[in-house]
N, C-alpha and C positions, 0 to 999 in steps of 0.2 A: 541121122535118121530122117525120111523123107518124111514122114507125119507128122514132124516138129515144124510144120511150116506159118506163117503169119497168119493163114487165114482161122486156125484155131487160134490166136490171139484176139482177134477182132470177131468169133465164132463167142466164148465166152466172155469177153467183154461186153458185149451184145448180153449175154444171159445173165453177166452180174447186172445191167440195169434194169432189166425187167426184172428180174429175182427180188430188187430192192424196191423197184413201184410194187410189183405184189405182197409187199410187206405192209407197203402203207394197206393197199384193199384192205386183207386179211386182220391189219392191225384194228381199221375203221369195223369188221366185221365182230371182233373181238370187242371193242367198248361198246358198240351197238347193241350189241347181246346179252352185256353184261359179264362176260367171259373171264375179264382178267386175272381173278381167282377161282379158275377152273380147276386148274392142275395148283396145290396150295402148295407145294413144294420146288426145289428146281436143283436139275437138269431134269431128273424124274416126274412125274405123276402119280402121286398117292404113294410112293416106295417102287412103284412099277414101270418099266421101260415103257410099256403102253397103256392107257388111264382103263382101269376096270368097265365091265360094262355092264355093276350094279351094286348096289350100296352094299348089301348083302355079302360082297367081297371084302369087305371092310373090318377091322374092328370095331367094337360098337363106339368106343371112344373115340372112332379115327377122328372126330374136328379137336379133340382134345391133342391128341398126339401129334400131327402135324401142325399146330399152332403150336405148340412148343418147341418142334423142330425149326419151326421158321423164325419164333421169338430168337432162340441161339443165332443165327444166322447174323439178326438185328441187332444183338449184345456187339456182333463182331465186327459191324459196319461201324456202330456208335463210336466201338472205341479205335477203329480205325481212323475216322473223321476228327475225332479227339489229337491223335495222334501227330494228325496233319494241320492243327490248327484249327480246323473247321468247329468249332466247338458248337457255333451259333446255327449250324446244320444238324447237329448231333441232335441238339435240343430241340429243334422241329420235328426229327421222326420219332423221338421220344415222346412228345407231345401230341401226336396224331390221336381224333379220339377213335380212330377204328383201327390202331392199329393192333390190338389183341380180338380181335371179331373171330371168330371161327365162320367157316362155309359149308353146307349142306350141298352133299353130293350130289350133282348132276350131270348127266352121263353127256348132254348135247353141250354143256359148256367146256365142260372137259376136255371132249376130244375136237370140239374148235378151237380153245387153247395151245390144244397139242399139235394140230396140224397148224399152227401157226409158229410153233417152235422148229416142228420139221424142217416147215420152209424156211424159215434162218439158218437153219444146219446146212443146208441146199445151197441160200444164198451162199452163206459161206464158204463152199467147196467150188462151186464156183469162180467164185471173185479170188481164190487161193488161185488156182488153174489158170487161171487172167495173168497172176500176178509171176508167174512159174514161166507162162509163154514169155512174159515180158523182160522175167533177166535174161531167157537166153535168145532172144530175137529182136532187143532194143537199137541194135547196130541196124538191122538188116530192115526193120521199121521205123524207126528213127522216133522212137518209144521215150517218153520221159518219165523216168520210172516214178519221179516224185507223187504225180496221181494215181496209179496203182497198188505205189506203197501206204501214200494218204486210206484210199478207201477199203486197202484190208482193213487199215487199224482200225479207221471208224467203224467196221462191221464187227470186229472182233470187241470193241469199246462198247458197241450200243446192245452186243449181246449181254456182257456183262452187266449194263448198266437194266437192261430188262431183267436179269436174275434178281435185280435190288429193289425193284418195281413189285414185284412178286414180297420178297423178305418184305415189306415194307408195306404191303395189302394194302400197295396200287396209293400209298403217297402223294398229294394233291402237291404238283413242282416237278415232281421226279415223274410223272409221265412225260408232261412238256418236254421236262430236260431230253426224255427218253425219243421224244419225236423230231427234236433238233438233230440229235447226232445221226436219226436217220434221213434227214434233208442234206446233213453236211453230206454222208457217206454218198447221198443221191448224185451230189454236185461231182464229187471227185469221182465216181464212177460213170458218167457222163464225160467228163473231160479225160478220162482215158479209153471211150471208146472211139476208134477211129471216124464213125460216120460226121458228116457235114451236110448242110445244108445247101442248097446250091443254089444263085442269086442270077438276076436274067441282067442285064444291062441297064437296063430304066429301072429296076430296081435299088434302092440308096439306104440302104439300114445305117442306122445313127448310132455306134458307139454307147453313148450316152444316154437314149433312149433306150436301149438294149439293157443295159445294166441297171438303167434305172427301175424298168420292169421289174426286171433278176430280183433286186434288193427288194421291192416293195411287194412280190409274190410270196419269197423267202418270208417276210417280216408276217403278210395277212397268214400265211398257215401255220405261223409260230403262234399268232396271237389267237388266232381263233382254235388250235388246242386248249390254249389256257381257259379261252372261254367253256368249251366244251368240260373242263373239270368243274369251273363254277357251276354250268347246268348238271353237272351231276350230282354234285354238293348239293343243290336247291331239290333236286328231284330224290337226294335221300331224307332230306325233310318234309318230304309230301308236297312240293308245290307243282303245281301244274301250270305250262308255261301257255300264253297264246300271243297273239302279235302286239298288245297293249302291258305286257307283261317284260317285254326287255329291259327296264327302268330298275330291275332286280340286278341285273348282271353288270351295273357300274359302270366304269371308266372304261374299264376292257370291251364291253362292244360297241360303246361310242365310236372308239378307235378302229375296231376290226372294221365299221362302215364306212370310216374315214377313210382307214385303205384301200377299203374299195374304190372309190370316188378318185383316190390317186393314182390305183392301178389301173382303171377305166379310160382314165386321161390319157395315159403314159400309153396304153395299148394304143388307143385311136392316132395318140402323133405316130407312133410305129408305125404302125397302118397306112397314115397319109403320108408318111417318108417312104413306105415298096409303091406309091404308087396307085394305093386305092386298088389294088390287084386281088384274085382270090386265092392267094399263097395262106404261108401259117402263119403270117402276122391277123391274117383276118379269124381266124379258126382260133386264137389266143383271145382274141377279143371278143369274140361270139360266147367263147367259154368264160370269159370273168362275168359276163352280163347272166348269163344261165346258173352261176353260182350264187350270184346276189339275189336271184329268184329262187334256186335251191334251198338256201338260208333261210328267206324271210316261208315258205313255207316248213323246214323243220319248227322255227319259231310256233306259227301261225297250230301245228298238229302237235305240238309237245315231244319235237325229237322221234317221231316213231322209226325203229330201227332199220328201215331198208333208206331212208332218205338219209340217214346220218353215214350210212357205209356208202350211198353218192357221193353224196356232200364231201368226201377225205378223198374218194375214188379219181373226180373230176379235178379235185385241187393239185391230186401228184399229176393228174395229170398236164395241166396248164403250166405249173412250176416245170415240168421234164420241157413239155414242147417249149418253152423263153427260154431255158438254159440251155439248150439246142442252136435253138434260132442265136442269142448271145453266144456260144461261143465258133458258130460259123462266122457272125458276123466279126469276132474279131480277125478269124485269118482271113476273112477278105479286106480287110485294114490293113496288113500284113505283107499280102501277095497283091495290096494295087503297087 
């Protein structure tokens, strides 16, 4: 069949990465908002394929009734995790003190919850489509299925692992966790898109510096999730944050500045390895500097929500443009 040709491989392989940066947005738009118990049940919303569009649709008891739905759910994870050893896991979501909180209907978090789930459905049908071109055109592309096969599962893991986020009324660990598996999924769907980067001759990318980016970009948006749960924890006890106020969030933002200061570095030797040129090692480096001023003003205003869904927006994106720029450069290591 003539429509089975490569370029619909490399057509949604293209759409599973952007599928999966609009995850982060949409995800940064969801904790910004507050969203994450919008829809307090899952795959559904409220018992509904689409979230009602007034409480009055409800029973009067619905936070009763769906908190109890979601408690089963939690009975069933604990004793899965029991099951697998994890006991010392078991006893943290047991432990949680919000984990029986009930939520009061609201119709705008709701269905930005729900168009967030969408778009995981989406992603997902895509990256399947990706993975579909790829067993029967691997020959003829010279396709290695291991990263396609990689970033179904991680897409297919980190949805599940979102269902448990939800059972779990958003678990302080298990978001992180929830944000990693969508950077790994980032990585391997990147490296099974065909595009490349293309390098001028005075241009000299370093291996080493390359990766060492990768890892220390990977590391600051793992770690400044976590931070972002402690500012949530602090902001559900009434504290209000301002730029003298970071001395609350511990060890973890010491660090997250640290990384800055190492990603900083690591971009400018990049930078001065192309050549000092206006390529994307410069436009990488523009962006970590714009995000350390993005930060210090969420601090500075107390997190207000359109800078916090920046703040995630500009980070996939920085992370996407080095893990680009990194895996060009390796086939140009490759093919000297």
């Amino acid at each position: 069949m003539r429509f089975l040709n490569g370029n619909l491989y490399k057509t949604f392989a293209g759409l599973s990465v952007i599928g999966v940066f609009g995850l982060f947005v949409l995800g940064g738009l969801v904790r910004s908002t507050g969203s994450g118990m919008g829809c307090p049940d899952w795959p559904l919303c409220y018992g509904k394929y689409a979230p009602p569009l007034s409480e009055d649709e409800l029973p009067e008891n619905y936070q009763e009734v769906f908190n109890q739905q979601r408690l089963v759910k939690v009975d069933n994870l604990v004793q899965l995790l029991n099951t697998l050893g994890m006991e010392r896991q078991a006893e943290l979501i047991l432990a949680s003190p919000y984990l029986r909180n009930g939520h009061k209907f609201s119709v705008v978090k709701a269905y930005i919850e729900y168009i967030n789930r969408l778009w995981g459905v989406l992603v997902g049908i895509f990256v399947l489509i990706m993975l579909f071109f790829a067993l029967i055109k691997r020959k003829e592309l010279g396709v290695k299925l291991f990263w396609p096969i990689f970033g179904f599962l991680m897409v297919l893991i980190n949805g599940w692992i979102g269902s448990k986020v939800v059972d779990s009324n958003l678990l302080g660990g298990l978001v992180t966790f929830h944000f990693f598996f969508a950077m790994v999924a980032l990585l391997a769907l990147i490296w099974s898109h065909p595009y490349r980067i293309t390098f001028e001759d005075a241009q000299k990318p370093k291996i080493w510096l390359s990766l060492g980016l990768s890892i220390s970009l990977f590391i600051q948006m793992l770690v400044g999730t976590w931070v972002r749960e402690l500012v949530d924890f602090q902001h559900a006890n009434g504290f209000v944050f301002d730029l003298h106020a970071y001395k609350i969030l511990g060890h973890s933002f010491s660090f997250h500045r640290l990384g800055f200061l190492v990603s900083l570095s690591l971009s400018f030797l990049q930078y001065r390895a192309m050549g000092y040129s206006r390529s994307i090692s410069f436009y990488i480096m523009v962006l970590i500097v714009f995000q350390a001023v993005n930060g210090s003003l969420n601090l500075f205003f107390d997190f207000p929500g359109f800078w916090q869904a920046s703040h995630i927006f500009f980070a996939a994106l920085v992370l996407s443009l080095q893990l680009y720029f990194f895996k060009s450069t390796l086939f140009l290591k490759k093919h000297d």
